[in-house]
C-alpha positions in Angstrom: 72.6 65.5 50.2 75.0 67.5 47.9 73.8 70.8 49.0 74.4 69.1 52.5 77.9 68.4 51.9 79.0 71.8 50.2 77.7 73.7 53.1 79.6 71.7 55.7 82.6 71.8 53.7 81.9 76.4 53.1 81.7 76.2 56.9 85.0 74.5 57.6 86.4 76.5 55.0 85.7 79.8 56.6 86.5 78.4 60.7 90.2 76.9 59.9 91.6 79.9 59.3 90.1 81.6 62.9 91.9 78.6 64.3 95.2 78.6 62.9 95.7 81.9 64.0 95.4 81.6 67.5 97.9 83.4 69.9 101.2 84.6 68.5 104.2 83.3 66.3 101.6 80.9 64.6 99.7 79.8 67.3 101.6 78.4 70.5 99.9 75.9 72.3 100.5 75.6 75.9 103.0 73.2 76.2 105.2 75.0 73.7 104.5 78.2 75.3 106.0 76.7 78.8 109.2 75.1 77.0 110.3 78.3 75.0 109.9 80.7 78.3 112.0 78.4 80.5 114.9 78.7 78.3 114.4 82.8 78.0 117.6 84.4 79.1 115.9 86.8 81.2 114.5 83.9 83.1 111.4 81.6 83.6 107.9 81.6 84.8 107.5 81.4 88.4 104.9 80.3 91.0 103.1 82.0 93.7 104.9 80.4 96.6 108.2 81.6 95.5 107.2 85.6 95.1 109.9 87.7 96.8 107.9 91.1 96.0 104.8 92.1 94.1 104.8 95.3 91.9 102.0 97.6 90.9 101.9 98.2 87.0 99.9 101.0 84.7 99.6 100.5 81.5 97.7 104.5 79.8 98.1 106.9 77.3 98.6 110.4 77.7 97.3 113.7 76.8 99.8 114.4 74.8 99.9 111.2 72.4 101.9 109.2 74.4 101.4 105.9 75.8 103.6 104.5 79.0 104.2 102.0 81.6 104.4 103.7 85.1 107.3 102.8 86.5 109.3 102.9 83.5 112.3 101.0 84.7 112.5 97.9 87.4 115.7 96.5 89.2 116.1 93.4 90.8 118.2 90.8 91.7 119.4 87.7 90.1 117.1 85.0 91.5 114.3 87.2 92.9 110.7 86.1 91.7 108.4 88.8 90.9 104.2 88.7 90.8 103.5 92.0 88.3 100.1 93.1 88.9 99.1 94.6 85.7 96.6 97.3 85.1 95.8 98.7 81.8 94.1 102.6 82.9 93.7 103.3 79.2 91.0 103.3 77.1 93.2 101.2 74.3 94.1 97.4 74.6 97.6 97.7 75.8 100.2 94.6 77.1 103.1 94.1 79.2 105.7 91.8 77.3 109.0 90.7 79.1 112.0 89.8 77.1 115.3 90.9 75.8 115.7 93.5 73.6 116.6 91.5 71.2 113.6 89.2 71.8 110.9 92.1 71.7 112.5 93.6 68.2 111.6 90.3 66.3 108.3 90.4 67.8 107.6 93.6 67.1 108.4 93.1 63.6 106.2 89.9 63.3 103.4 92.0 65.0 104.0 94.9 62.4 102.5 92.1 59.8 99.7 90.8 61.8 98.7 91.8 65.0 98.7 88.6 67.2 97.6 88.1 70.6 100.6 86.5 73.0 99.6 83.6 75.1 103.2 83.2 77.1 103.3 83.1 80.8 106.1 86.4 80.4 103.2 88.3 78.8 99.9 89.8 79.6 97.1 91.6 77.5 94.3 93.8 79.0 91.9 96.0 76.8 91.2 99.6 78.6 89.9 98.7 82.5 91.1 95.0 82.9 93.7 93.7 85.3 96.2 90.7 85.2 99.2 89.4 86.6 102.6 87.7 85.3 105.0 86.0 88.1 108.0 86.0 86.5 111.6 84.5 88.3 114.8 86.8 87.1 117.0 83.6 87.1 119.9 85.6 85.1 121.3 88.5 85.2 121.7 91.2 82.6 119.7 93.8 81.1 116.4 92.8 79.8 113.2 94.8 78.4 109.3 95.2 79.5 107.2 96.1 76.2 104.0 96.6 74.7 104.3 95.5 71.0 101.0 96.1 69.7 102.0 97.9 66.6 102.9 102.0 67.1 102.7 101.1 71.0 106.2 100.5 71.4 107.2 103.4 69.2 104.7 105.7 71.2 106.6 105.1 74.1 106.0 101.9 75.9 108.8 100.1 76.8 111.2 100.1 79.6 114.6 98.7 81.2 114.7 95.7 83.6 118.3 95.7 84.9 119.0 92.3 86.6 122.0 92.4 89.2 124.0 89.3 89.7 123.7 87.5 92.7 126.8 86.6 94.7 125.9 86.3 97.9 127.6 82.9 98.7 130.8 84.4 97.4 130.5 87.8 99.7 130.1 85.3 102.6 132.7 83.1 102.3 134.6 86.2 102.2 133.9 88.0 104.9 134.8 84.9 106.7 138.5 85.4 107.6 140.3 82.9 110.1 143.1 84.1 112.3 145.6 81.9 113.5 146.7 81.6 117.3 148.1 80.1 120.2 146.1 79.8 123.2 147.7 81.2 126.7 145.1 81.2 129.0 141.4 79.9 129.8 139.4 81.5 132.0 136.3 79.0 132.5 134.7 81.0 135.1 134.7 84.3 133.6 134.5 83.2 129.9 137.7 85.0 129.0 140.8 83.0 126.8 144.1 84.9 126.3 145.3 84.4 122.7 148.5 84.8 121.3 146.9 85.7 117.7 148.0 86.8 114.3 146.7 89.8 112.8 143.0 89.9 112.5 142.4 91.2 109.2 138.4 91.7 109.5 139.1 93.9 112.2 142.3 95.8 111.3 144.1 95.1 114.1 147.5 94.0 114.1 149.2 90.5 115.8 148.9 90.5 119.5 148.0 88.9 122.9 144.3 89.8 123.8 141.6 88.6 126.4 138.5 87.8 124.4 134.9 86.9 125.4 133.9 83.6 124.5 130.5 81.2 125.4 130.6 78.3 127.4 130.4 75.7 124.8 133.4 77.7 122.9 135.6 77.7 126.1 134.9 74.0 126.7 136.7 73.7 123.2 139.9 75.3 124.4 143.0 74.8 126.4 146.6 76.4 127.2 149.0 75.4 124.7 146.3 74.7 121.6 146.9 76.0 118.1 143.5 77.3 116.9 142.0 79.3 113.9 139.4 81.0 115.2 137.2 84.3 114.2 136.5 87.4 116.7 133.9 89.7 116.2 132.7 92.6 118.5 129.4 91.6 120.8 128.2 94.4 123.2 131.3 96.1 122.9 133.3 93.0 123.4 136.3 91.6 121.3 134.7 87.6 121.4 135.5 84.3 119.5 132.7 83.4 117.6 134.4 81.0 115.5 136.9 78.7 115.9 138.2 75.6 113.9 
């Protein structure tokens, strides 16, 4: 029975550490893993149905020493989700690590003292002929970093700039939307014309003026002689016509 219990307690002795080590920074388990990428500053992980664009990724040394991503830089928009499919063409294990710069550095250096595995959705790890994928959503903008920080990788030459433009699409809209103000003269119901005695209309250059414009029938139905209006033109088939109005 003693022999029994020494043996049990040898073989726990020598599996605990294989356990502890588990994937990096000490072992992550999922749930932590999930937490600490959604408050990355390059972003979050993303899901299938959201994918904007898939790109094609090599991971391979060279005959001359070196060891590289291909392509070597990405840019994308603020907001844009991105599936990376990942292929390591190399004979050595190589992986594809997003993160700041910043980030990567301190992983590198814990790496330098032990070679951990990574088990975060902004990472994957192939040995020579394998495949994976990491969807990733860019959900700030900045300047961010793609790495492979298995030790002398990065230094070899595997590593690359992710440039993340901001995304201010609402605020170029709003804009772009300029209203001019005016004095209706005329209504032409048959002909969907309306004479406007109109300030200038900046999105178009043109100065303050009385013009015929084009409009539909549910615009002209909105119009008579003598109103005060705000309205946007805009050419359509080579026609000045309101296609705003307030």
């Amino acid at each position: 029975m003693k022999n029994l219990l020494m043996t049990t307690a040898f073989a726990i002795a020598l599996t605990g550490p294989a356990f502890a080590a588990g994937s990096h920074s000490g072992g992550h388990d999922d749930d932590h893993a999930d937490k600490h990428a959604e408050m990355m500053a390059v972003g979050k992980p993303g899901t299938a149905a959201d994918v904007t664009r898939t790109i094609a990724v090599t991971m391979r040394e060279t005959e001359d020493g070196d060891m590289i991503f291909e392509p070597d830089s990405f840019a994308f928009e603020q907001g844009e989700t991105i599936r990376f499919e990942v292929t390591n063409k190399g004979e050595l294990e190589h992986e594809f690590v997003i993160d700041n710069a910043e980030g990567n550095a301190k992983h590198k250096e814990m790496m330098a003292k032990m070679d951990m595995e990574h088990d975060d959705p902004n990472s994957v790890r192939l040995e020579g002929g394998q495949s994976g994928e990491v969807i990733w959503t860019f959900a700030n903008a900045g300047t961010f970093e793609f790495a492979c920080l298995i030790p002398g990788h990065y230094e070899s030459g595997m590593y690359g700039p992710i440039e993340v433009s901001a995304k201010a699409e609402a605020e170029t809209e709003a804009a772009e939307v300029v209203y001019t103000k005016g004095t209706v003269k005329k209504v032409d119901t048959k002909g969907g014309k309306v004479t406007i005695d109109h300030g200038p209309l900046v999105n178009l250059d043109m100065p303050a003026m009385t013009m015929v414009f084009r409009a539909d029938e549910t615009m002209i139905g909105k119009l008579s002689a003598g109103q005060s209006i705000e309205f946007v033109a805009e050419p359509v088939k080579g026609k000045l016509t309101v296609v705003e109005l307030k």
